[in-house]
C-alpha positions as CSV (number, residue, x, y, z in Angstrom):
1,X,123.6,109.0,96.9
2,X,127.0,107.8,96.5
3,X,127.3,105.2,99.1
4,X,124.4,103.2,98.5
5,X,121.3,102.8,95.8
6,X,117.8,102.3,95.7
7,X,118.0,99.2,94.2
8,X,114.8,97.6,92.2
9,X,111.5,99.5,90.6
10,X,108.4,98.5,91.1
11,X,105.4,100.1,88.8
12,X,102.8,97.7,89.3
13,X,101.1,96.5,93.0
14,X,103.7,93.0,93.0
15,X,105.8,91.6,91.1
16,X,107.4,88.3,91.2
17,X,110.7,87.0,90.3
18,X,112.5,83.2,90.4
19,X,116.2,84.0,90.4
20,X,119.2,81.8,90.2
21,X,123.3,82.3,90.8
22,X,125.4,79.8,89.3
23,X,128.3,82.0,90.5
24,X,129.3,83.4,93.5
25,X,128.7,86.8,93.6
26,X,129.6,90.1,95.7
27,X,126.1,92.2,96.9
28,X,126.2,95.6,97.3
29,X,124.2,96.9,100.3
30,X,121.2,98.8,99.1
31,X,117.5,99.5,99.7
32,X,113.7,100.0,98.6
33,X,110.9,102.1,98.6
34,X,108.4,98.7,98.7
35,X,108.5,96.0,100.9
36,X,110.4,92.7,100.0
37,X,109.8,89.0,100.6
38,X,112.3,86.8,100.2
39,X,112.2,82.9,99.9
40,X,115.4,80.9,100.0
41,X,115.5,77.8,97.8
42,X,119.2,76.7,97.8
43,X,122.2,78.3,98.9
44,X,124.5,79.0,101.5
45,X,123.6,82.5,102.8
46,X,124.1,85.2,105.4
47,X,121.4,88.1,105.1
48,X,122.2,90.9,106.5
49,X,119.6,93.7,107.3
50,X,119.4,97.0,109.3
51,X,122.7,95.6,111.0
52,X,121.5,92.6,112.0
53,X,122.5,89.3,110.2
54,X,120.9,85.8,109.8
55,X,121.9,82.4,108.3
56,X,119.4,81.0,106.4
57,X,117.9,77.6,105.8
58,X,116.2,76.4,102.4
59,X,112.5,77.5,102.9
60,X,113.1,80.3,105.7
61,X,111.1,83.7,104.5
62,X,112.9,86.9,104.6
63,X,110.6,90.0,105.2
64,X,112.2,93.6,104.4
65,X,110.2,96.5,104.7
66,X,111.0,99.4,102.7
67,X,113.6,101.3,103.6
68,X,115.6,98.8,105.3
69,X,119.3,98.8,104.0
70,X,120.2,94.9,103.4
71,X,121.9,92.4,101.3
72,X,122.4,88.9,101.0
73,X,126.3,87.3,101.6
74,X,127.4,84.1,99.6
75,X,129.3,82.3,102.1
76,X,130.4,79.4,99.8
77,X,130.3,78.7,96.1
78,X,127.4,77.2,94.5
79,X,124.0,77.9,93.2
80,X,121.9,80.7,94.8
81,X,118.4,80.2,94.2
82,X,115.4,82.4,95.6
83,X,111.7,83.3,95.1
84,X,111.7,87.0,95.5
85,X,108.2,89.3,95.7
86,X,108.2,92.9,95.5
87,X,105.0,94.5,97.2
88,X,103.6,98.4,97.2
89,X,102.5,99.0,100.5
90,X,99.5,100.7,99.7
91,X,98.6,97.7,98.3
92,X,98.6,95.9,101.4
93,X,96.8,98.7,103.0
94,X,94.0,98.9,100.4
95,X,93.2,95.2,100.4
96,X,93.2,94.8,104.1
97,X,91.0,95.8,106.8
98,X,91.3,96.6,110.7
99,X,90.8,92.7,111.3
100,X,92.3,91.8,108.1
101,X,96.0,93.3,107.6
102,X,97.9,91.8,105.5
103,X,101.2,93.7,106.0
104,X,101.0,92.3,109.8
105,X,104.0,90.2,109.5
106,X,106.2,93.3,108.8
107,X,104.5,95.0,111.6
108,X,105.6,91.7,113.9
109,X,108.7,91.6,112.4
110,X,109.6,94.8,113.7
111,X,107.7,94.2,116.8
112,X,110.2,90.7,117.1
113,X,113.2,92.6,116.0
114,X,113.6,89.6,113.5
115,X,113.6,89.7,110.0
116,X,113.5,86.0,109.2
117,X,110.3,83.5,109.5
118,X,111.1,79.7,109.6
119,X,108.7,76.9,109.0
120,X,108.5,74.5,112.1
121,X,108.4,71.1,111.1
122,X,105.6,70.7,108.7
123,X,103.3,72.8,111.0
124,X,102.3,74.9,108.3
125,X,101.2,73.3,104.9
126,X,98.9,75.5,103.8
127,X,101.5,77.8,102.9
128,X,103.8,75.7,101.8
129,X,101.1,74.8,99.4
130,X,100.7,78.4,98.5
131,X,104.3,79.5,98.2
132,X,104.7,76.2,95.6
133,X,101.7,77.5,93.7
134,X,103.0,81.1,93.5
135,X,106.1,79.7,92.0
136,X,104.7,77.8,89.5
137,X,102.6,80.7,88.1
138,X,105.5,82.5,87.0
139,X,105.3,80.1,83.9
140,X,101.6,80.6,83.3
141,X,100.6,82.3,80.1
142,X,96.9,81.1,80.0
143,X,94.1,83.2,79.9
144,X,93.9,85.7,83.0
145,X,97.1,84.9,84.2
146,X,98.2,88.2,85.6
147,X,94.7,87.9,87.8
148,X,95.7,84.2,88.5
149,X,98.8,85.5,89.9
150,X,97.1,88.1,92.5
151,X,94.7,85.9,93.2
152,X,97.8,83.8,94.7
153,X,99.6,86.6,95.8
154,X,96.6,87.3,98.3
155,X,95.8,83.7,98.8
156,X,100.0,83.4,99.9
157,X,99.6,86.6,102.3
158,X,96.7,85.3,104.1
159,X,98.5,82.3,104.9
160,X,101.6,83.8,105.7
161,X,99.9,86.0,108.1
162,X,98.2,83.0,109.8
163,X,101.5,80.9,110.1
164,X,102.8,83.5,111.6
165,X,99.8,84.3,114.4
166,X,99.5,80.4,114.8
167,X,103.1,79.7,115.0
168,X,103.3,77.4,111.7
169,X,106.3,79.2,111.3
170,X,108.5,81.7,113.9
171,X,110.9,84.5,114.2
172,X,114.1,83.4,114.5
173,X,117.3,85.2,115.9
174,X,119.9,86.9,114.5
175,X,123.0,85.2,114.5
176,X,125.6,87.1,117.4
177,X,126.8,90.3,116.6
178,X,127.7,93.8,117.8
179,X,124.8,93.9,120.2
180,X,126.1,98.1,120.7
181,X,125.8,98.5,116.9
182,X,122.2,97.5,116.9
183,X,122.0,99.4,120.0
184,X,122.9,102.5,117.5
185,X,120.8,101.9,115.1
186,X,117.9,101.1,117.5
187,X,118.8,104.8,118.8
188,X,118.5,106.7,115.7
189,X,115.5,104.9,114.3
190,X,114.1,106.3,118.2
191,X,115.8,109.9,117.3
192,X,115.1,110.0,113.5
193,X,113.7,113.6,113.4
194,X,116.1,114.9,116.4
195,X,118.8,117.2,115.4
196,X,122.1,114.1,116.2
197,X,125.4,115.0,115.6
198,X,128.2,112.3,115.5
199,X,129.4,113.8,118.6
200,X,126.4,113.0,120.2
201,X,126.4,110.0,119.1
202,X,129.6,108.8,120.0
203,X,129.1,110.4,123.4
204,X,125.9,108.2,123.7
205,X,127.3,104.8,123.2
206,X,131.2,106.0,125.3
207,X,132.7,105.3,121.0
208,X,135.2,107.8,119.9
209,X,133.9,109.2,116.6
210,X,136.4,107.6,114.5
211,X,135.7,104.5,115.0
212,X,131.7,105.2,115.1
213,X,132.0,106.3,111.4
214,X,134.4,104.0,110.2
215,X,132.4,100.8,111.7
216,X,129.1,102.0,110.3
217,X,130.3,102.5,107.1
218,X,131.7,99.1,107.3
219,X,128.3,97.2,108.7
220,X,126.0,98.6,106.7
221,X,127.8,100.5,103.2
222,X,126.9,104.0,103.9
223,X,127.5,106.8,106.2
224,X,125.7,108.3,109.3
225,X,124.6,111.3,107.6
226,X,123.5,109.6,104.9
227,X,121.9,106.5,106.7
228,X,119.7,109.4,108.5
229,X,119.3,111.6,105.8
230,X,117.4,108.8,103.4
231,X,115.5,107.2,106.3
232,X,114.3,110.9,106.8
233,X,113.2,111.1,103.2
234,X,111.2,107.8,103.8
235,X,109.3,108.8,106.2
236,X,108.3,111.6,104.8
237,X,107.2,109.7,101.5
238,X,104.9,107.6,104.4
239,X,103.5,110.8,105.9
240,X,102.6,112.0,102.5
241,X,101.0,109.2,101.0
242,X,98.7,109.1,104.6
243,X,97.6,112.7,103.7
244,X,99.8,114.8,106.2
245,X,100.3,118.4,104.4
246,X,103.5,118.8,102.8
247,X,105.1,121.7,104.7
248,X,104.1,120.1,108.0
249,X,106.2,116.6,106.7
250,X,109.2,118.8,106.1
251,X,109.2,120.4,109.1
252,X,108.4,116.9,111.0
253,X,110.7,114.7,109.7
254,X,113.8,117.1,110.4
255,X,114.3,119.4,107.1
256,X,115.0,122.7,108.2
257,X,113.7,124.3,105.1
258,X,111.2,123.2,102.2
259,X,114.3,124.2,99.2
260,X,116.4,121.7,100.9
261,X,113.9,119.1,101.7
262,X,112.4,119.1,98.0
263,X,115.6,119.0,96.3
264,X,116.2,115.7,98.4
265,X,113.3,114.3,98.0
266,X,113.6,114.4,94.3
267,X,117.0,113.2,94.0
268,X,116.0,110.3,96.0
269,X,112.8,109.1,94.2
270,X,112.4,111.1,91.1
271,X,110.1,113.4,91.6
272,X,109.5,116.5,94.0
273,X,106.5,116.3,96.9
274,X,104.1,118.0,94.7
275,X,103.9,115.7,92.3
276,X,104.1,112.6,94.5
277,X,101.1,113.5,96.2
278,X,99.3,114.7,93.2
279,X,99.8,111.0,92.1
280,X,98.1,109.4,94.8
């Protein structure tokens, strides 16, 4: 995919990272196939997700689920610093329960149309507490430590998940922007398996085409067809993993043929539907 990259691999249920800019430096826009949490520790930063952009403040939590297209923007020089997690979703869905979910503050994320928590006052120390402890475990080398660490993985979603119902901490809003741009992509996320055209499209929102394609590109670093093609390809690696049959998912998510959707599938994650499922 020439425009944009899955960015990041992730063979194990978490993993963790403490990262650090000294430099300012250009992000590409790009995008998972696991869910991301990100905490801000210093810096001056725009994130930018699904078209939508936030300024951050030290200690606000950044929730991307996967697929979302995003990347951070260095306003200013100096250090970037973050506390990043990268988290399977099945993992969330095989530890939780129906009154126990952990991946709830994605779900309310979406449900918010905010992508950004933010602690209120000190309302929520618990976590706090937990996100520090989290932190700190990346040095540990002691016995058990890879246990340790999920232990305080769980321990951090549980209380991120109850700040969040309790409102410790809150969804904040996107900064102002093109309120008709995130009425697009609101559209097609609506329309994902439909049959759109950029015609249609443009039609829809009274745009001429040429300046739909040209400002998409520009907001979020790929094309249309390509924006719809992956999210596509996403859902139909969702649908499979939740036990749908294979040539119903094609069919479902918009491939008009099983060739064309298999060949896509593999170029995008490496492997054809077959064997994904066979890996489950």
């Amino acid at each position: 995919m020439p425009e944009y990259k899955n960015a990041g691999y992730l063979h194990s249920q978490f993993k963790m990272f403490h990262l650090k800019d000294q430099e300012h430096h250009e992000f590409s826009y790009h995008y998972h196939d696991f869910h991301k949490i990100l905490i801000l520790l210093n810096g001056n930063i725009t994130y930018c997700i699904e078209g939508r952009s936030y300024d951050l403040l030290p200690n606000d939590i950044v929730l991307v689920s996967a697929g979302e297209v995003h990347r951070p923007m260095m306003k200013s020089d100096g250090v970037y610093e973050r506390f990043i997690l990268y988290i399977s979703p099945d993992f969330l869905l095989g530890k939780g329960e129906a009154n126990q979910d952990l991946a709830l503050c994605f779900r309310r994320a979406k449900a918010e149309q905010s992508h950004v928590l933010r602690f209120q006052n000190s309302y929520a120390p618990w976590l706090d507490s937990a996100i520090q402890t989290l932190i700190r475990s990346l040095s540990d080398t002691d016995y058990a430590c890879g246990l340790y660490q999920e232990v305080l993985f769980l321990e951090f979603m549980i209380q991120l998940n109850r700040s969040a119902l309790h409102n410790g901490i809150t969804f904040i809003q996107n900064t102002p922007s093109d309120e008709k741009f995130a009425a697009i992509l609101d559209y097609l996320a609506s329309h994902l398996t439909e049959d759109i055209s950029i015609e249609h499209l443009a039609a829809q929102f009274f745009l001429s085409k040429s300046y739909l394609m040209h400002s998409f590109k520009r907001k979020t670093g790929y094309t249309i067809g390509t924006y719809v093609a992956t999210k596509r390809l996403l859902l139909a690696k969702k649908m499979i993993a939740e036990g749908t049959p294979i040539t119903e998912v094609c069919y479902a998510c918009g491939f008009k043929n099983y060739s064309t959707f298999s060949r896509a599938y593999k170029k995008s994650f490496g492997e054809c539907p077959r064997e994904f499922r066979q890996s489950l």
